[in-house]
C-alpha positions in Angstrom: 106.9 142.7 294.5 104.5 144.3 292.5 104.4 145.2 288.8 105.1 148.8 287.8 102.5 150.1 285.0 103.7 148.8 281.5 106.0 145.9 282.8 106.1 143.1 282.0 105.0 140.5 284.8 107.6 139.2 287.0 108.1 135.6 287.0 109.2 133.5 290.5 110.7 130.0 289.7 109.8 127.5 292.1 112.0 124.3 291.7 114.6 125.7 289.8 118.5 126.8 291.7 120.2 129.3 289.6 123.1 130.4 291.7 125.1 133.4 290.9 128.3 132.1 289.7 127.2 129.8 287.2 125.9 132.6 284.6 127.9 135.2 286.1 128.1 137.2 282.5 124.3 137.1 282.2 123.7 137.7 285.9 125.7 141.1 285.8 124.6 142.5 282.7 121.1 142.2 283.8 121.5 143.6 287.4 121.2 147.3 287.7 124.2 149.8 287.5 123.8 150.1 291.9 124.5 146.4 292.0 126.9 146.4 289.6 129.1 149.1 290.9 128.4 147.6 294.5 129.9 144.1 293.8 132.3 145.8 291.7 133.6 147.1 294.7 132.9 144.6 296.5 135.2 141.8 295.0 138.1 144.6 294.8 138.0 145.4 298.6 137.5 141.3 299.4 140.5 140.3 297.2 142.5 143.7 298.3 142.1 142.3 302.1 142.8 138.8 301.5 146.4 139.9 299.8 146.9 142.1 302.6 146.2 138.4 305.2 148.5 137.2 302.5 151.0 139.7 303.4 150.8 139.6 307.4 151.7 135.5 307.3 155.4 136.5 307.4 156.6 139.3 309.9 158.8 142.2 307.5 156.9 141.1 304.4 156.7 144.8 303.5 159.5 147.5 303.9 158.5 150.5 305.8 155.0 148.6 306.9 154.3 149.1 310.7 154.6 146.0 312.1 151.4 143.4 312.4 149.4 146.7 311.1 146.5 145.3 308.7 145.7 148.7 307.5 149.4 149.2 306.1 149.0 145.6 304.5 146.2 146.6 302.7 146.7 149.8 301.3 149.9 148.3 300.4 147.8 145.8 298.6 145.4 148.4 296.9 148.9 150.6 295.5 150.2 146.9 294.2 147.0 145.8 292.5 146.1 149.3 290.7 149.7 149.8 290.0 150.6 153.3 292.0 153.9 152.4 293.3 154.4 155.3 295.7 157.4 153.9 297.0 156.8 154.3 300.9 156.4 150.8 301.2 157.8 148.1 299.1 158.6 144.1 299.1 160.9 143.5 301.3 161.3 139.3 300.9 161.1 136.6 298.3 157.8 135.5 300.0 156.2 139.4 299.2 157.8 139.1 296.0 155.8 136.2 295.1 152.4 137.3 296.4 153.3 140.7 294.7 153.8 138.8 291.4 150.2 137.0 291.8 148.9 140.2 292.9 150.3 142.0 289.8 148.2 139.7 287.6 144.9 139.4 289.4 145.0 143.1 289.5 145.7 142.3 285.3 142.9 140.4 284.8 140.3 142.2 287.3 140.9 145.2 285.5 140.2 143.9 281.7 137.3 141.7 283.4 135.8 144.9 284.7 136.4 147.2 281.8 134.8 144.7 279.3 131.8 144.5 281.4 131.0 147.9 281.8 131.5 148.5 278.6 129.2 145.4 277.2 126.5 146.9 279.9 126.7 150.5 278.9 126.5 149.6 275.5 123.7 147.2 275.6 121.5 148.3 272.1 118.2 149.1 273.5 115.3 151.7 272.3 113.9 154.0 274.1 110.0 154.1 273.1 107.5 155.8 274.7 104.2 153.9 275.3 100.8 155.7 275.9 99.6 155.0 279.3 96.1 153.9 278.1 95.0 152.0 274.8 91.7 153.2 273.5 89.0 151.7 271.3 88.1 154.5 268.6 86.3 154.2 265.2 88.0 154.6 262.1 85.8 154.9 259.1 82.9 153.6 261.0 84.5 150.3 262.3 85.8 150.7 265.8 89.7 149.9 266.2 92.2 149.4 269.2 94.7 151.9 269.1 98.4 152.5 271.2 100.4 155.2 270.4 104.0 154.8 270.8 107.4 157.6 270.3 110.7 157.3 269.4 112.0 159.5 272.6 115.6 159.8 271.5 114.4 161.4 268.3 116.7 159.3 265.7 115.6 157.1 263.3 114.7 153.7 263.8 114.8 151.9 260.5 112.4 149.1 259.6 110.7 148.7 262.9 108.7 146.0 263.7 105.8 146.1 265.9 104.2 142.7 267.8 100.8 142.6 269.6 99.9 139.7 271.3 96.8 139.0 273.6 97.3 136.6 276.2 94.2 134.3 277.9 94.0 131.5 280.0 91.5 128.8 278.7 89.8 125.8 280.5 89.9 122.7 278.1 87.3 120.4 278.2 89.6 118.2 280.6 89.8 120.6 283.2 93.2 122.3 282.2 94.4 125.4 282.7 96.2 127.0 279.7 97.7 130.0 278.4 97.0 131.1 275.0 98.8 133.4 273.0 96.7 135.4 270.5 98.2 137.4 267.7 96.6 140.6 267.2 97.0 141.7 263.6 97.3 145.1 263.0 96.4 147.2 260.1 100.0 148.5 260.0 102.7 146.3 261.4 105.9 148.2 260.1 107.2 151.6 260.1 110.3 152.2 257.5 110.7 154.9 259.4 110.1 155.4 262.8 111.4 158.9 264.1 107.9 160.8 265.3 105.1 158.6 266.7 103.2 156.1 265.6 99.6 155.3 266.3 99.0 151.2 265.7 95.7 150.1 265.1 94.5 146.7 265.6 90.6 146.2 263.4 88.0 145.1 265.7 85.7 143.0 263.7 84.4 139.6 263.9 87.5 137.6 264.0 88.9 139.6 267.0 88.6 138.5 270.2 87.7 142.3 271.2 84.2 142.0 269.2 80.8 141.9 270.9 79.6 144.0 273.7 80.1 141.4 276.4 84.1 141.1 275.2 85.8 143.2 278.0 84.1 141.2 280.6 84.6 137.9 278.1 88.3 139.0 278.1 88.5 140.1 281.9 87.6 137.0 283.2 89.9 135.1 281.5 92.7 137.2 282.6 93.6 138.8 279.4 96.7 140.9 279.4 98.1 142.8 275.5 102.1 142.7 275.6 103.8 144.5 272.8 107.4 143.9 271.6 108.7 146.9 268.7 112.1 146.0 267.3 114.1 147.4 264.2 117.5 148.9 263.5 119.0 152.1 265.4 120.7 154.3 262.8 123.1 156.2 264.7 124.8 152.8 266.5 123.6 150.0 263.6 122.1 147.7 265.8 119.1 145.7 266.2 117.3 147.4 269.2 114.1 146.7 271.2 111.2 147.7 274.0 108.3 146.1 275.1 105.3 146.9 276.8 102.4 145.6 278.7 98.4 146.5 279.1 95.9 145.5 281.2 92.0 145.5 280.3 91.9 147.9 282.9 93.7 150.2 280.4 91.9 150.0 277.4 89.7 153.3 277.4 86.5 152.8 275.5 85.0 155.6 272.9 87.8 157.7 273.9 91.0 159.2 271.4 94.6 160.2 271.6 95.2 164.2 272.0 96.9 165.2 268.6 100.4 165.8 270.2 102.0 166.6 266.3 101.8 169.5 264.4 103.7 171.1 261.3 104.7 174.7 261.4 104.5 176.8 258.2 109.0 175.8 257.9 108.0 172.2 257.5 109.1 171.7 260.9 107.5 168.8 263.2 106.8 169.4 266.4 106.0 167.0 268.9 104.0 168.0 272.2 105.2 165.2 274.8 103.9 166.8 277.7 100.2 166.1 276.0 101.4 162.4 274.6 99.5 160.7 277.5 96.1 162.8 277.5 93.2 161.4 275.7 89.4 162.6 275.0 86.1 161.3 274.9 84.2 160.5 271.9 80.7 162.0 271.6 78.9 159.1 271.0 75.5 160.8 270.4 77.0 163.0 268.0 78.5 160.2 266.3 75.8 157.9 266.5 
């Protein structure tokens, strides 16, 4: 499987048996909404046809069922468990009474089970932020700087956010080993009060960065340098702690190149945010700025 642009790597576990049913919560709420509604039925067709088994072990279990007819068993089975109650067919012995009973309250407690799921996976707090495609290495006052631009896309405020930038390398010790390092990349502006528009973080590229030097792409490159960046902070409109993360490669950093100016104020005070430039970037006349 490979990794779309901006994700974070995927991770196989070798070694390690994490079946299913023993983190079912955690297993759902991370699957996507296809799987979910797809096991969702799933489990309420299985336990719908093994009721209607249920149903068929004694001959005139149901009144007005067609005899040894699955089909009327299970729809029979489907009216009990949601409750419909047509009255076409009904129990017609103590034995249907019984499994109608048990039915009556798996049907209960599938239904809270399922509403309380969807509802904790529909309203999982997460931010939507828009990442620039490409990083870029421009000057700023005459000292070059790594930049990434980044928008709130639902347009709300996101209060206090917090932005992380952290360069990971794999190192050789002197032993031989293998190991990743994670390196903090400070940036000249870390937090946004608040975070509505864009906002362009800069990380200063002087001698204590590991970006420094002509030779540090290649430096970087070859030990397999990747930038992942984590933004959290508080959504207004729903209270909660939100997040969104983000991934480079070196292969993305753009060199002596700038963002496109994608903001502009009208005469009203009104800001206006071009998205369909956000990704574009220019190149920096070097001569000229040399």
């Amino acid at each position: 499987m490979t990794t779309r642009r901006g994700e974070f790597p995927q991770i196989q576990a070798i070694g390690h048996r994490a079946p299913f049913y023993e983190d079912i919560y955690h297993s759902i709420l991370t699957r996507p909404w296809w799987q979910f509604f797809l096991v969702a039925c799933g489990v309420f067709l299985g336990v719908n046809a093994v009721f209607a088994g249920l149903y068929m072990a004694q001959a005139g279990a149901i009144a007005n069922a067609r005899s040894s007819s699955f089909e009327d068993a299970f729809f029979f089975s489907v009216q009990t468990m949601a409750t419909i109650g047509y009255g076409g067919m009904a129990p017609a012995t103590r034995f249907a009474h019984i499994i109608v009973t048990v039915e009556a309250l798996t049907g209960t407690l599938y239904t809270a089970l399922l509403t309380g799921l969807t509802f904790a996976k529909f309203a999982r707090p997460r931010a939507r932020v828009l990442f620039s495609e490409k990083a870029v290495v421009a000057p700023r006052n005459g000292v070059p700087h790594l930049m990434f631009r980044m928008a709130n896309w639902r347009r709300n405020n996101i209060v206090e956010a917090q932005l992380r930038v952290v360069l990971l390398v794999i190192e050789r010790t002197t032993e031989g080993e293998e190991m990743r390092r994670p390196i903090e990349l400070p940036l000249v502006r870390d937090r946004n009060a608040v975070f509505i528009l864009t906002w362009s973080a800069m990380h200063r590229i002087d001698e204590t960065s590991p970006f420094y030097g002509p030779d540090a792409a290649e430096r970087l490159r070859a030990m397999g340098a990747q930038i992942f960046l984590t933004i959290t902070g508080t959504d207004e409109t729903i209270g909660q702690t939100v997040h969104a993360r983000y991934a480079y490669e070196l292969n993305d950093i753009l060199w002596d190149w700038r963002f496109v100016d994608v903001l502009r104020v009208l005469p009203d005070g009104t800001r206006v945010i071009d998205y369909a430039r956000f990704h574009e970037v220019s190149p920096i006349d070097t001569a000229r700025r040399g």
